[in-house]
MARMITOR-258215 format. One record per residue (C-alpha): residue number from 1; residue in one letter; x, y, z. Coordinates in nm, 3 decimals, padded with zeros to 5 digits, always signed. Layout:
<rs>
     n   res         X         Y         Z
   NUM     A         X         Y         Z
...
</rs>
This chain:
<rs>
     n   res         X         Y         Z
     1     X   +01.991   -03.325   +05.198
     2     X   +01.676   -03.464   +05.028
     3     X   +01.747   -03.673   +04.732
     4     X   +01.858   -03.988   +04.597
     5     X   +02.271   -03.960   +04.620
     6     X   +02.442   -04.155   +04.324
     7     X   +02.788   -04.169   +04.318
     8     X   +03.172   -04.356   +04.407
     9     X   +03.348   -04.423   +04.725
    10     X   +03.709   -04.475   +04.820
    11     X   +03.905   -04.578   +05.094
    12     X   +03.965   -04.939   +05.216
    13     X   +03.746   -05.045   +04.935
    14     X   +03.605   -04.881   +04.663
    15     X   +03.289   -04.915   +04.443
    16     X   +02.957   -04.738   +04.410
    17     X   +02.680   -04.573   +04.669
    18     X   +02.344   -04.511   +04.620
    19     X   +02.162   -04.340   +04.883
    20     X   +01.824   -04.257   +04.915
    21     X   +01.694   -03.939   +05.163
    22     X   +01.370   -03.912   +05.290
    23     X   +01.265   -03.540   +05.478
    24     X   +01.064   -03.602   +05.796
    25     X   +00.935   -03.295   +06.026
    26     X   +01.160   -03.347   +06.275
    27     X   +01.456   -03.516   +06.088
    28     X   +01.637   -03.691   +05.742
    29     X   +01.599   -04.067   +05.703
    30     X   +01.815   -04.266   +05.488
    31     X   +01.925   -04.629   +05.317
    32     X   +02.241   -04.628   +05.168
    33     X   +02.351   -04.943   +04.910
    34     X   +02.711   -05.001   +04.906
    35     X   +02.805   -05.210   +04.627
    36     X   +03.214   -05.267   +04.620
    37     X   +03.369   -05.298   +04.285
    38     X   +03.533   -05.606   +04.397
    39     X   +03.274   -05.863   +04.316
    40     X   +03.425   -06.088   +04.615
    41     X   +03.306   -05.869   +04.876
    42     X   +02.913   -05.847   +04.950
    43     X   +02.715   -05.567   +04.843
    44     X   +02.528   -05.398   +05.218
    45     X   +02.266   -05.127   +05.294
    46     X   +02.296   -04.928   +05.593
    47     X   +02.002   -04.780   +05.713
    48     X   +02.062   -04.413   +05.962
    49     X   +01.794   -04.145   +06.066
    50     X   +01.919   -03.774   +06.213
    51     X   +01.857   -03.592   +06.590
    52     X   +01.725   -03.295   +06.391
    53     X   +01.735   -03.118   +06.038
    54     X   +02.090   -02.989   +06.063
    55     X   +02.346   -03.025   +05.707
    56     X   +02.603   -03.173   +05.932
    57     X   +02.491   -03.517   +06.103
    58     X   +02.698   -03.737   +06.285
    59     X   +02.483   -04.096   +06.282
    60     X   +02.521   -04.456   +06.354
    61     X   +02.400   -04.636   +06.030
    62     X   +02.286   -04.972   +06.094
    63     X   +02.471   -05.255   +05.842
    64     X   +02.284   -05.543   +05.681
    65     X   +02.450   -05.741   +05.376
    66     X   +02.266   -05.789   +05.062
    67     X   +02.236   -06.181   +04.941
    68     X   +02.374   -06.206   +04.599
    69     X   +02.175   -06.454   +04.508
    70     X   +01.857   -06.282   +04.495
    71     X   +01.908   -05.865   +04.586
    72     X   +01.752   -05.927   +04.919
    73     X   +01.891   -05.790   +05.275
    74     X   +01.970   -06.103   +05.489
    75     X   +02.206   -06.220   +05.819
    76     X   +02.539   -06.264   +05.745
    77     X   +02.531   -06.608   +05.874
    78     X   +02.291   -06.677   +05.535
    79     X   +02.530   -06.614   +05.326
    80     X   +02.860   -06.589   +05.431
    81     X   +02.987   -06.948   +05.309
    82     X   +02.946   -06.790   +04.949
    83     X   +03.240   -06.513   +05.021
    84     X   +03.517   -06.791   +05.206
    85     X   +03.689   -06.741   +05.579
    86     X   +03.846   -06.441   +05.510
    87     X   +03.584   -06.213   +05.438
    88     X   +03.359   -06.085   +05.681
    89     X   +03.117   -05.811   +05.733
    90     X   +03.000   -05.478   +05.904
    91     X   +02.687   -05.424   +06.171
    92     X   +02.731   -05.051   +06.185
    93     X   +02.900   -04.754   +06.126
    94     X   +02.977   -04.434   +06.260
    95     X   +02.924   -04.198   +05.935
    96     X   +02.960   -03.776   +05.906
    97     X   +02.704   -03.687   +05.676
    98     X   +02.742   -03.301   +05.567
    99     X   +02.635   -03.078   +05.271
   100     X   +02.842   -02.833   +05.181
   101     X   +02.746   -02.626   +04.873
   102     X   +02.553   -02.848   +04.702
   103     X   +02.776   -03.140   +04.750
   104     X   +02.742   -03.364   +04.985
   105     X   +03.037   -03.519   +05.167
   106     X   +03.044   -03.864   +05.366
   107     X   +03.333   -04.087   +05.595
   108     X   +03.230   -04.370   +05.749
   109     X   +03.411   -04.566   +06.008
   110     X   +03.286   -04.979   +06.050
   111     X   +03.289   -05.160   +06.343
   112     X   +03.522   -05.403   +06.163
   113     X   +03.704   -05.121   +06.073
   114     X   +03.671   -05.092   +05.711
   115     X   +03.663   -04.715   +05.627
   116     X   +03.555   -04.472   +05.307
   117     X   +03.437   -04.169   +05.155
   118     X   +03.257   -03.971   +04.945
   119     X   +03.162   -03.663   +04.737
   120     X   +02.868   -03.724   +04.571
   121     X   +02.709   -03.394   +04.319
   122     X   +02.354   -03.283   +04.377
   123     X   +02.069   -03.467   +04.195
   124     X   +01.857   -03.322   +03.921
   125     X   +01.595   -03.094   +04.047
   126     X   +01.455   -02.907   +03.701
   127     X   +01.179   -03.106   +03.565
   128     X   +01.289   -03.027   +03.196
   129     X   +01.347   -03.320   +03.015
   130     X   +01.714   -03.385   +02.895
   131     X   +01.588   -03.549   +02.576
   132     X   +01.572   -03.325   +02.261
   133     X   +01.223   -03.369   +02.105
   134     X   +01.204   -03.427   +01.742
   135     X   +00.915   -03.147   +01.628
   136     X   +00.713   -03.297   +01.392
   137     X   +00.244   -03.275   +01.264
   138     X   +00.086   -03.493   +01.333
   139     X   +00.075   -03.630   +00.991
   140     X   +00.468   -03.672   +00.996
   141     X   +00.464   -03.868   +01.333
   142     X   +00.213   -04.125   +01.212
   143     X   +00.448   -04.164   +00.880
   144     X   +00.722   -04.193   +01.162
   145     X   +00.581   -04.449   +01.350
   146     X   +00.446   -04.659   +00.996
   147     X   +00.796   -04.738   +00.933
   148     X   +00.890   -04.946   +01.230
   149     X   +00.739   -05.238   +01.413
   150     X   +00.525   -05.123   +01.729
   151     X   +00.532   -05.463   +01.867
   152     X   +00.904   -05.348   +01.939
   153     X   +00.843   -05.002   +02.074
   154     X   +00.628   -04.842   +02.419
   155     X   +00.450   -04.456   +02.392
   156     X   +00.405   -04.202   +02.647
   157     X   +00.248   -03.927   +02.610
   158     X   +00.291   -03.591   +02.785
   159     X   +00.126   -03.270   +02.801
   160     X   +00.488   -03.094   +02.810
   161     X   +00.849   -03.203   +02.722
   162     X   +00.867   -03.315   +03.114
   163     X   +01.163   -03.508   +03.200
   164     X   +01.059   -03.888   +03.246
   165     X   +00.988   -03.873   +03.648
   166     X   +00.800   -04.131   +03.860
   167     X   +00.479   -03.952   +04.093
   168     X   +00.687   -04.100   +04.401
   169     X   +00.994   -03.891   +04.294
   170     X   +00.785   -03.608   +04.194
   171     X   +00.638   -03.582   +04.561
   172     X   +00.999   -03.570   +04.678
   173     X   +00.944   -03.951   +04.828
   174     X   +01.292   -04.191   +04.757
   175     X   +01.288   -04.478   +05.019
   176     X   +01.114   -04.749   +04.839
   177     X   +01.109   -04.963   +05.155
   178     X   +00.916   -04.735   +05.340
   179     X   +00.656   -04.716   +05.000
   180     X   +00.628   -05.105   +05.065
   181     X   +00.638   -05.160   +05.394
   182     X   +00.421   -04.870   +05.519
   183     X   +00.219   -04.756   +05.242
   184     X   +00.125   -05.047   +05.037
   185     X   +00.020   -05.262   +05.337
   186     X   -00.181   -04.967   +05.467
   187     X   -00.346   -04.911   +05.150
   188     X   -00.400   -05.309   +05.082
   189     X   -00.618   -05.301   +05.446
   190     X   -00.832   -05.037   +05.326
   191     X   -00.859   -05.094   +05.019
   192     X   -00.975   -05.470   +05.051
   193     X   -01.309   -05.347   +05.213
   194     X   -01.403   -05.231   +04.831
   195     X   -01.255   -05.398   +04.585
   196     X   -01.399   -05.732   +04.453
   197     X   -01.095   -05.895   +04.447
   198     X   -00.887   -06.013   +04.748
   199     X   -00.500   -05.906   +04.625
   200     X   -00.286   -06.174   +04.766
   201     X   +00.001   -05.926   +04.799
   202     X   +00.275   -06.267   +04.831
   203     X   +00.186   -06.383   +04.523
   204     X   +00.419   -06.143   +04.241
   205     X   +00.149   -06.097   +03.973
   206     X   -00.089   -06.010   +04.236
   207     X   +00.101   -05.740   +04.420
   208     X   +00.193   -05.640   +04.085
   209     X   -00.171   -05.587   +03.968
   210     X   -00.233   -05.397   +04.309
   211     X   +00.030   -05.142   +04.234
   212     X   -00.117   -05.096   +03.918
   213     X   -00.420   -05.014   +04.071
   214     X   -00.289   -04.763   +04.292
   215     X   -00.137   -04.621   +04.009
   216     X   -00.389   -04.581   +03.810
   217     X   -00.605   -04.410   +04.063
   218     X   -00.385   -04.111   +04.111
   219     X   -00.163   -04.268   +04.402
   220     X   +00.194   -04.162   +04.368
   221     X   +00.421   -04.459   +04.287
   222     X   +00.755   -04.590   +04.112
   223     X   +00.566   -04.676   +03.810
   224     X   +00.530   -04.500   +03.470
   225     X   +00.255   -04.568   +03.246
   226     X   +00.339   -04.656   +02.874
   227     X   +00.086   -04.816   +02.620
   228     X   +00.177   -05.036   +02.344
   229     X   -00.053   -04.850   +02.067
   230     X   +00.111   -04.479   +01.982
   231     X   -00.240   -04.322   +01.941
   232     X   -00.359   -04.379   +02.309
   233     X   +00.007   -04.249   +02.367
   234     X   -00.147   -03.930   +02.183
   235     X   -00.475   -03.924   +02.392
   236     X   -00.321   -03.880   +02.696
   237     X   -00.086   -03.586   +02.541
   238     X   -00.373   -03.398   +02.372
   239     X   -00.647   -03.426   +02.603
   240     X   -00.545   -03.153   +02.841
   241     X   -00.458   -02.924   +02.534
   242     X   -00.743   -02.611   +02.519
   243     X   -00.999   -02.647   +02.262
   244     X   -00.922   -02.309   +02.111
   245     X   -00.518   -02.342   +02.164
   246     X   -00.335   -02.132   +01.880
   247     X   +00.014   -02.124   +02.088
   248     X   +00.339   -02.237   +02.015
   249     X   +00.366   -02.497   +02.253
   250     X   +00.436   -02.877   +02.172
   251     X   +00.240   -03.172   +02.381
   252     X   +00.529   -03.488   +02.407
   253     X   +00.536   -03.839   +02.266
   254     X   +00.841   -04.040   +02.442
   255     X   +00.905   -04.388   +02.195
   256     X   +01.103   -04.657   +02.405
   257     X   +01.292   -04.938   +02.250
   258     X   +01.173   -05.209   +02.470
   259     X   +01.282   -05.509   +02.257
   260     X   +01.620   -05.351   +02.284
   261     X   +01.596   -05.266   +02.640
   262     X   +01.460   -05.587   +02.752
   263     X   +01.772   -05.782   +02.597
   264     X   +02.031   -05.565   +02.749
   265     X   +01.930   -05.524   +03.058
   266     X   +01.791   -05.808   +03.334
   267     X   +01.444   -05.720   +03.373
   268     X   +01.337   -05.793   +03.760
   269     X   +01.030   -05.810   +04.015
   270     X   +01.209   -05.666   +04.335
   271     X   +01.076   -05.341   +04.324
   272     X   +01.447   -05.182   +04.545
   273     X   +01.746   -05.385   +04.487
   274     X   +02.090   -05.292   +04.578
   275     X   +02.136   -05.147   +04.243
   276     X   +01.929   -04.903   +03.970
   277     X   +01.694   -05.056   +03.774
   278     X   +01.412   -04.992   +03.506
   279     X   +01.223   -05.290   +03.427
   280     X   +00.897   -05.343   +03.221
   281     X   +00.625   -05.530   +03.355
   282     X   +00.303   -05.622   +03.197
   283     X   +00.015   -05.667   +03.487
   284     X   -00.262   -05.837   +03.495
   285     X   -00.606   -05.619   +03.472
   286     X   -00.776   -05.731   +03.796
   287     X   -01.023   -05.463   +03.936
   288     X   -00.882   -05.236   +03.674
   289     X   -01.026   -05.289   +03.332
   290     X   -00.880   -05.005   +03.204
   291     X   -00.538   -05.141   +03.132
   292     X   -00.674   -05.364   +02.818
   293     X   -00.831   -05.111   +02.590
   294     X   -00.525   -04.876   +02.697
   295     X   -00.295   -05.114   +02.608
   296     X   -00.108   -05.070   +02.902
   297     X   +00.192   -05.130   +02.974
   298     X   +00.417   -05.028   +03.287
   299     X   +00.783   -04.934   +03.381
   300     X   +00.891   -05.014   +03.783
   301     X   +01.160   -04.832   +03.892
   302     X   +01.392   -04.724   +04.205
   303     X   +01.507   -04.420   +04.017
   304     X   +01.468   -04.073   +04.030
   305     X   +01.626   -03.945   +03.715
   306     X   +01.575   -04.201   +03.478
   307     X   +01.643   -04.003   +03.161
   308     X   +01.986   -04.008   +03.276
   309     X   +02.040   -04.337   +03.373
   310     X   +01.921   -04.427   +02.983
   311     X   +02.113   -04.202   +02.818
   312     X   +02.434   -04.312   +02.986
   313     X   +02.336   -04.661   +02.904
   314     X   +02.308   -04.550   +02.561
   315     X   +02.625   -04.420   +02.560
   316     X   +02.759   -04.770   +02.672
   317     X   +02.584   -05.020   +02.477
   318     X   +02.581   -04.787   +02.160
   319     X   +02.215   -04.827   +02.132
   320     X   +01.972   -04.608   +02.119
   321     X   +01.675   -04.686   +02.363
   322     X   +01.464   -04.305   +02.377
   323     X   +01.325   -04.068   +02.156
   324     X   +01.081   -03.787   +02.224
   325     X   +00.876   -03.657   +01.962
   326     X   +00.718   -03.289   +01.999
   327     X   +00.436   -03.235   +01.821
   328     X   +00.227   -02.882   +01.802
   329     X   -00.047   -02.896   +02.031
   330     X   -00.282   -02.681   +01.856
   331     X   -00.308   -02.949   +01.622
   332     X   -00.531   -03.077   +01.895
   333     X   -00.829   -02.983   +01.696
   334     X   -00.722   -03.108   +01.349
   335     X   -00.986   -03.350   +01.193
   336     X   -00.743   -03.599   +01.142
   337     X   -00.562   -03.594   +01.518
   338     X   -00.991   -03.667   +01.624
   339     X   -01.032   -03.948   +01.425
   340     X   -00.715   -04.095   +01.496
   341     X   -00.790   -04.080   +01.845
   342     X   -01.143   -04.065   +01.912
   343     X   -01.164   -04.435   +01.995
   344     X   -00.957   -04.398   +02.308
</rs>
């Protein structure tokens, strides 16, 4: 039951539900966004945690509506003159949770009486990326990346043709209020004992720089690391290679549009909003000097398969936004792929 659930509901409304799973020993724990298609009715999360670890759960989710004005949960009485006399909205609901074969199957029941369901497929478990990778030497991908403007374009690079994957999704982790609530705060107390800078976490580009921190010090979180220069993209792809590699195996470059992305899509602060996001965010290097002579640059995002969520925006924009690139990793220890890189 473990996942992040994307998918439509029915019933006395309609519209789209994302809910996010977290395992406990004892139980599941879960936040649910229900967006209705019906832009005059206010988006809600519901929060719910289980007696026990059973795949049929009958649980009383807790309601709170979602201020369309900024993403955040807030009373009712906050917003409710936005939505007119005749709309009002849900404190709980009585909701049958099950999964049955993979697919897992909710009704809920509101206390105003509103009522829907769902069947929503599993989420994708293999780590393989969905992304065909372009194999090209080394020589070919810096001819590749000559013809276009990198000022336009973010590099990753990969030891393997991974799928694109956040560490907080790959440790099985999907409530990103619990990351900020529990985690960060717990980490900002401890960590402010050693680092020479006090992180005023209410101030955005200073919480921002402390994730950044945490990320780049091996804590798992909804970031990804990108760099704007395609040749640190290539450090970070080569370096774990062998010395002596003669395989067939390919490290990974992934190239993302982010001139494109950025104008298509809002690009916002609020690490979980009611509704997917990947954003790009450029954070100041305090108490991690690293991030300048990397070039760094970061995605934030509440989403566990993001390849997915790109490609089907490529589908609708008719844009193309990703590319992987696969290049041979026993060129590793060609005199050229040294030079190019040795700076870094």
């Amino acid at each position: 039951m473990r996942g992040q659930w994307i998918g439509k509901y029915a019933g006395s409304t309609d519209g789209t539900l994302i809910l996010n799973i977290d395992e406990t020993p004892e139980s599941f724990v879960g936040l649910a966004y229900v967006r209705p298609t019906d832009k005059s009715l206010p988006a809600s999360a519901a929060y719910f945690k289980t007696d026990d670890k059973s795949l049929s759960q009958k649980v009383v989710a807790h309601v709170n509506p979602i201020d369309p004005r900024n993403g955040f949960q807030c009373l009712w009485d906050d917003i409710k003159h936005l939505y007119g006399d005749n709309i009002s909205h849900s404190q709980k609901a009585d909701v049958l949770i099950e999964l049955l074969e993979g697919t897992l199957r909710i009704t809920a029941t509101t206390d105003i009486g509103v009522k829907f369901s769902s069947e929503i497929n599993p989420p994708r478990e293999t780590d393989e990326s969905l992304i065909t990778g372009n194999i090209m030497s080394w020589s070919d991908f810096k001819t590749h990346i000559a013809l276009r403007s990198k000022s336009n374009f973010l590099f990753r690079g990969q030891q393997k043709p991974w799928r694109l994957r956040t560490a907080f999704h790959r440790r099985g982790r999907y409530r990103m209020s619990h990351f900020t609530e529990q985690d960060v705060r717990q980490l900002h107390r401890r960590l402010s004992a050693i680092t020479t800078h006090y992180f005023n976490l209410s101030v955005a580009e200073e919480n921002g720089a402390f994730f950044n921190l945490m990320q780049h010090h091996g804590y798992p979180t909804p970031l990804l690391d990108w760099s704007r220069s395609p040749y640190v993209a290539a450090f970070f792809a080569f370096r774990d290679s062998p010395i002596d590699f003669i395989g067939d195996g390919n490290v990974r470059i992934y190239v993302f549009n982010e001139q494109e992305w950025c104008q298509h899509f809002q690009q916002i602060q609020n690490l979980d909003p009611a509704f997917l996001h990947l954003s790009v965010m450029e954070f100041i290097a305090i108490d991690n000097p690293r991030l300048v002579p990397q070039q760094s640059v970061t995605t934030v995002t509440n989403i566990d398969d993001i390849e997915s969520y790109i490609l089907e925006r490529e589908s609708e924009s008719k844009t193309r936004y990703i590319e992987a690139i696969d290049i041979p990793a026993k060129e590793r220890e060609a005199e050229y792929v040294n030079k190019d890189v040795a700076l870094f």
